[in-house]
C-alpha positions as CSV (number, residue, x, y, z in Angstrom):
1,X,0.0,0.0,0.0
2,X,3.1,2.0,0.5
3,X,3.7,2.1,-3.4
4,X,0.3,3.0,-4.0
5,X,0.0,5.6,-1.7
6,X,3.2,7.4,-2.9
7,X,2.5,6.7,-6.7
8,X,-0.6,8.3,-6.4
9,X,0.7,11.5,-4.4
10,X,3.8,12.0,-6.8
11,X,1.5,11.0,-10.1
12,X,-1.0,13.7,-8.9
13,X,1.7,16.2,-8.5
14,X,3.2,15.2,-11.9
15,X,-0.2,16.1,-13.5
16,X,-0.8,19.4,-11.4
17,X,2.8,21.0,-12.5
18,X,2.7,19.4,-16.1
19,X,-0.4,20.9,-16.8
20,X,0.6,24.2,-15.1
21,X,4.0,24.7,-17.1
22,X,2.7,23.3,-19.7
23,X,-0.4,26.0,-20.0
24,X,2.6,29.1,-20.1
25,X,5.0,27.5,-21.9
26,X,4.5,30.0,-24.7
27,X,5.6,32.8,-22.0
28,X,9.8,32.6,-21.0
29,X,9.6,33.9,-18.2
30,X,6.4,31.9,-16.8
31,X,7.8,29.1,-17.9
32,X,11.1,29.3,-15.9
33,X,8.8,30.4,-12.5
34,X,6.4,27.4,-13.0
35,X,9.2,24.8,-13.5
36,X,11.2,25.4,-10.7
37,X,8.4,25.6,-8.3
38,X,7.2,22.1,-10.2
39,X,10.6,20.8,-9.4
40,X,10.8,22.2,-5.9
41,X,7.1,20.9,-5.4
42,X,7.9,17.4,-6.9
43,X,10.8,16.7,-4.4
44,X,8.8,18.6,-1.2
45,X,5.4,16.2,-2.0
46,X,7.9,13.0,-2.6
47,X,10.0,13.4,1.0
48,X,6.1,14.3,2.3
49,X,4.7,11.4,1.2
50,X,8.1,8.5,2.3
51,X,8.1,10.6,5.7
52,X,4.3,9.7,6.6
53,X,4.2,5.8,4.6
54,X,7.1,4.7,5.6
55,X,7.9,6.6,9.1
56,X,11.3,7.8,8.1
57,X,12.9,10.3,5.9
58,X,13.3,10.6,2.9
59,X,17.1,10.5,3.1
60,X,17.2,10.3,-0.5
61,X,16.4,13.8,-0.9
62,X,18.6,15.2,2.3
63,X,19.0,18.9,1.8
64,X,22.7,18.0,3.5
65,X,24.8,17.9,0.0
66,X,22.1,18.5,-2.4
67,X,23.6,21.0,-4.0
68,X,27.0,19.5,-4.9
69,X,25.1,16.4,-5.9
70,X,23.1,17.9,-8.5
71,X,26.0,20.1,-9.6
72,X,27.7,16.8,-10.5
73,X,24.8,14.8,-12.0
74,X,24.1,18.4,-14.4
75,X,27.9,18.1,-15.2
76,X,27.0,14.4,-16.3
77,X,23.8,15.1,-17.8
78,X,25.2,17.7,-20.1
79,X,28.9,16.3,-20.9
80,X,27.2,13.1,-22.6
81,X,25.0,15.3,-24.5
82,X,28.1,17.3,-25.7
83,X,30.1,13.9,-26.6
84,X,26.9,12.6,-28.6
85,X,26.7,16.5,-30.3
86,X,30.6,16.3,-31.0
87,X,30.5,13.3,-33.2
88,X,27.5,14.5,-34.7
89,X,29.3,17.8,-35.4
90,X,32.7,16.2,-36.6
91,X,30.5,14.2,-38.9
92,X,29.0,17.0,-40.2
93,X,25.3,16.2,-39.8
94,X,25.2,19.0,-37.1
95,X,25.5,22.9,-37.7
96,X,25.6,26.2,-35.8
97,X,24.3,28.8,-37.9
98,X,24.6,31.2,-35.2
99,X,23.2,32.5,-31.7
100,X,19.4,31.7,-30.8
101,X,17.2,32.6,-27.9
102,X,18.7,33.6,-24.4
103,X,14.9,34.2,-23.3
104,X,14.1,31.0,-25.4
105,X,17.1,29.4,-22.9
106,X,15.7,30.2,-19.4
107,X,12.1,29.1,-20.5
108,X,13.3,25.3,-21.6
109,X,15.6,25.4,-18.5
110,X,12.7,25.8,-16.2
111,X,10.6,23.5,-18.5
112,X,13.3,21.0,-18.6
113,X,13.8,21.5,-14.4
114,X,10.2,20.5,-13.7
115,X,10.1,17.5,-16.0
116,X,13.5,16.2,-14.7
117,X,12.6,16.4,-10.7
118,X,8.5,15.1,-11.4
119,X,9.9,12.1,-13.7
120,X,13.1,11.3,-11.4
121,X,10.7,11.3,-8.3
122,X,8.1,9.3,-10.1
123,X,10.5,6.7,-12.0
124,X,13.2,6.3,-9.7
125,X,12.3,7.6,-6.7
126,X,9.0,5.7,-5.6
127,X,9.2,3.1,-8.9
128,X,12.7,1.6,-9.3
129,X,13.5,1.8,-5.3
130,X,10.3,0.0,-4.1
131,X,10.1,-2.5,-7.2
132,X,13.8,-3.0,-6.6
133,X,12.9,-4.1,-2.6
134,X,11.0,-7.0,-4.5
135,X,12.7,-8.4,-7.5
136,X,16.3,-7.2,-7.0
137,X,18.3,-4.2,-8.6
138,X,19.0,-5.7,-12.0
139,X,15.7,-6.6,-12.5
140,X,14.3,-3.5,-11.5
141,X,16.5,-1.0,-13.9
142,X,15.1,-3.5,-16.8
143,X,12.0,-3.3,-15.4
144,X,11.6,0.4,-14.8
145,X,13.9,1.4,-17.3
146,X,12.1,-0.5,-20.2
147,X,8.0,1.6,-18.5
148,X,10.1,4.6,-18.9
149,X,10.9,4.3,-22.2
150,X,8.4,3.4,-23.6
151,X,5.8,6.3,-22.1
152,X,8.3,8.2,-24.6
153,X,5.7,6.3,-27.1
154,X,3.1,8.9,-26.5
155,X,5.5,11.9,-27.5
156,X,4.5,14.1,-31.2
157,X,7.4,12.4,-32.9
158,X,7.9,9.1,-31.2
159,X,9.5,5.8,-32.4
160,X,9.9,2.7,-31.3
161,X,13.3,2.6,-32.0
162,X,13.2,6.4,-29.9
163,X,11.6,4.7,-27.2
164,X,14.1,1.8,-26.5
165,X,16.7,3.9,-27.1
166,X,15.8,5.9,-24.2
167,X,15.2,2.5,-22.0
168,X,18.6,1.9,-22.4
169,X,20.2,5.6,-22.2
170,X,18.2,7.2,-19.6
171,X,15.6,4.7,-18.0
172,X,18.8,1.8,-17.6
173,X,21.3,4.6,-16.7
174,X,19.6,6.6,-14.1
175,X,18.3,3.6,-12.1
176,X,21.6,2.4,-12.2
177,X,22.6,6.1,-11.1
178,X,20.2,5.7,-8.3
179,X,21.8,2.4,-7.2
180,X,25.0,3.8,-7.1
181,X,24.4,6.7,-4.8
182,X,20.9,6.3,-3.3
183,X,20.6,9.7,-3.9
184,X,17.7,11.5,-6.4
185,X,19.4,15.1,-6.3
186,X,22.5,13.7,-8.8
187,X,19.7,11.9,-10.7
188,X,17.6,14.6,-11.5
189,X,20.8,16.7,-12.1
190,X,21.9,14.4,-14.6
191,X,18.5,14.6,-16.5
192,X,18.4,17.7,-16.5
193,X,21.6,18.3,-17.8
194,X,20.7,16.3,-20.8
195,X,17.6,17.4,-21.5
196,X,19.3,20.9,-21.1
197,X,21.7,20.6,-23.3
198,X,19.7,18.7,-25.4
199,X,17.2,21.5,-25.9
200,X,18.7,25.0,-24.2
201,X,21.9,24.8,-25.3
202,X,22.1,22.9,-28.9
203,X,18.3,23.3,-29.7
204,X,17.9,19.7,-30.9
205,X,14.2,17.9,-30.3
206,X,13.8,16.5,-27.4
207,X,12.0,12.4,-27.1
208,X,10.5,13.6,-30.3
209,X,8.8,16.6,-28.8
210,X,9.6,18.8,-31.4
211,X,12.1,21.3,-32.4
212,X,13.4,23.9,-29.5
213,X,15.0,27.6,-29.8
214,X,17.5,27.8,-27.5
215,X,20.8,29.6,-27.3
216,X,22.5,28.0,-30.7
217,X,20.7,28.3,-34.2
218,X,21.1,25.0,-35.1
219,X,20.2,22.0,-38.2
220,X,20.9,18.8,-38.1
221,X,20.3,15.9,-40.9
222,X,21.9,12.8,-42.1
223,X,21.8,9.2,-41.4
224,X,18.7,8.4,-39.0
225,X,20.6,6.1,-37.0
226,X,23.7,8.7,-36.0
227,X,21.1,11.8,-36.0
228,X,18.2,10.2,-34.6
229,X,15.8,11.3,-36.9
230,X,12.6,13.2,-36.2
231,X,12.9,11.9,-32.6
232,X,16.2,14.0,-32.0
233,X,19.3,12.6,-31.1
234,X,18.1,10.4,-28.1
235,X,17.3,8.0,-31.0
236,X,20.9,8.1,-31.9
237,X,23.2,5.2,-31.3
238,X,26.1,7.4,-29.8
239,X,23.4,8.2,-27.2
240,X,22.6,4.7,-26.4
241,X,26.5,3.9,-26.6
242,X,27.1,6.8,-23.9
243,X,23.8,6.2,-21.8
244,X,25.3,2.2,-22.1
245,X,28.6,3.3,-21.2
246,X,27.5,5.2,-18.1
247,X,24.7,2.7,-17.1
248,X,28.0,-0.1,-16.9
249,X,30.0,2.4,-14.8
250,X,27.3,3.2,-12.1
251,X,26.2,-0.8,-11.8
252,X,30.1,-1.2,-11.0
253,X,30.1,1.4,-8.4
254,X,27.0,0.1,-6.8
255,X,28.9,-3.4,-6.8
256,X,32.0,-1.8,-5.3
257,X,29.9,0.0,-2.6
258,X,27.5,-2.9,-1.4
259,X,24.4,-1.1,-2.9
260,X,23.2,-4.1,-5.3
261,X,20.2,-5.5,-4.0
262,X,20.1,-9.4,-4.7
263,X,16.5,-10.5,-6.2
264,X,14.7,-11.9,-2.7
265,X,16.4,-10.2,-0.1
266,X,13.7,-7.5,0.4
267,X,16.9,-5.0,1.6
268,X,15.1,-1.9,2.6
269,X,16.9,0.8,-0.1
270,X,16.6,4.3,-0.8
271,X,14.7,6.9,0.8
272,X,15.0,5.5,4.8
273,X,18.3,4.0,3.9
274,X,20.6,6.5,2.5
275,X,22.4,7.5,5.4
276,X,24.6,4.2,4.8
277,X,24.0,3.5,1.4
278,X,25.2,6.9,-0.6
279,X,29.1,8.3,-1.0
């Protein structure tokens, strides 16, 4: 009942703030306002909700260190965009044609702040952690990280390919992220470095969202599988080589720090166990 309870508080919230940004996201300035306060709400209803199911807190979201943990994960999050955007660029299916929108910039970062602390507190946060008390971490990320790609299927430009593609990159490499640290703060900064980058910084489409104006005038075209296509270059194989990559480096760290949970052992994980769990 624990999962059901917290599912349906952080799903509510998801669909309260979406909407919300979502309704101004034609106004900059709104935008930025609405999706921090979505991202701020997201993690204040998650630690809320853990505190009174589960009669602890929510150590997962400790305010001790969250800043330096989400300075890293953004560091993450946008460094693997810029390796996927440099090979793009050295291939020459990727162009700057000059500077964008600053204005255009602060509106996707608070769009892209909300979406990145709702989804990390829905999918990792009360999903991954409480399925993973069950069946074990490796079945878990597969598990979790195969539902969150493939919501990606209801997007403007989706793909099937898109969709697995994002499994592996971001729904296998952010659990495994989570396992790692038992921490949501570098989590959500790594999403939100991608998504970011993705759309503030190199205005590429987003999970086939559609085109963004952010600070670079950009075009990009060639080969679908290196480019992505219409679902932007999420759906690009040097993303899913990265988001591989980084989702084998994280599974070793949570090896080397005792954080795997073996399928049956019902480990308590997470939010009312971090204070042994993360580094």
């Amino acid at each position: 009942m624990r999962f059901v309870w917290q599912f349906l508080a952080v799903l509510a919230m998801y669909a309260v703030t979406g909407n919300a940004v979502n309704a101004v996201k034609e106004n900059d300035a709104l935008t930025l306002v609405l999706g921090v306060t979505a991202a701020a709400l997201a993690v204040l209803v998650y630690a809320w909700v853990v505190r009174r199911t589960e009669r602890r807190p929510a150590a997962d979201v400790a305010r001790e260190g969250a800043a330096s943990r989400t300075s890293w994960g953004v560091l993450i999050g946008v460094g693997m965009f810029v390796a996927v955007v440099s090979n793009l660029y050295t291939a020459g299916y990727y162009e700057i044609d000059g500077l964008g929108s600053v204005t255009g910039a602060l509106g996707l970062a608070g769009f892209m702040a909300g979406a990145a602390a709702t989804e990390e507190v829905v999918y990792r946060g009360v999903l991954f952690r409480i399925v993973e008390e069950r069946v074990g971490t490796y079945l878990a990320l597969a598990l979790t990280g195969l539902v969150f790609g493939l919501s990606h299927l209801f997007n403007e430009h989706a793909t099937l390919w898109g969709a697995l593609a994002i499994a592996v990159e971001a729904g296998f490499m952010l659990a495994a992220a989570y396992a790692a640290t038992r921490n949501l703060w570098l989590t959500i900064g790594v999403h939100f470095g991608w998504n970011f980058a993705a759309a503030g910084i190199f205005s590429t489409e987003v999970s086939g969202n559609g085109a963004n104006e952010g600070l670079l005038d950009t075009s990009i075209s060639g080969p679908e599988l290196l480019t992505g296509g219409e679902f932007g270059p999420e759906g690009s194989v040097y993303a899913v080589g990265f988001g591989a990559l980084l989702t084998v480096v994280f599974l070793w760290l949570a090896h080397r720090r005792g954080n795997v949970v073996r399928f049956g052992s019902r480990r308590a994980v997470g939010a009312g166990a971090a204070a042994k769990l993360p580094r």
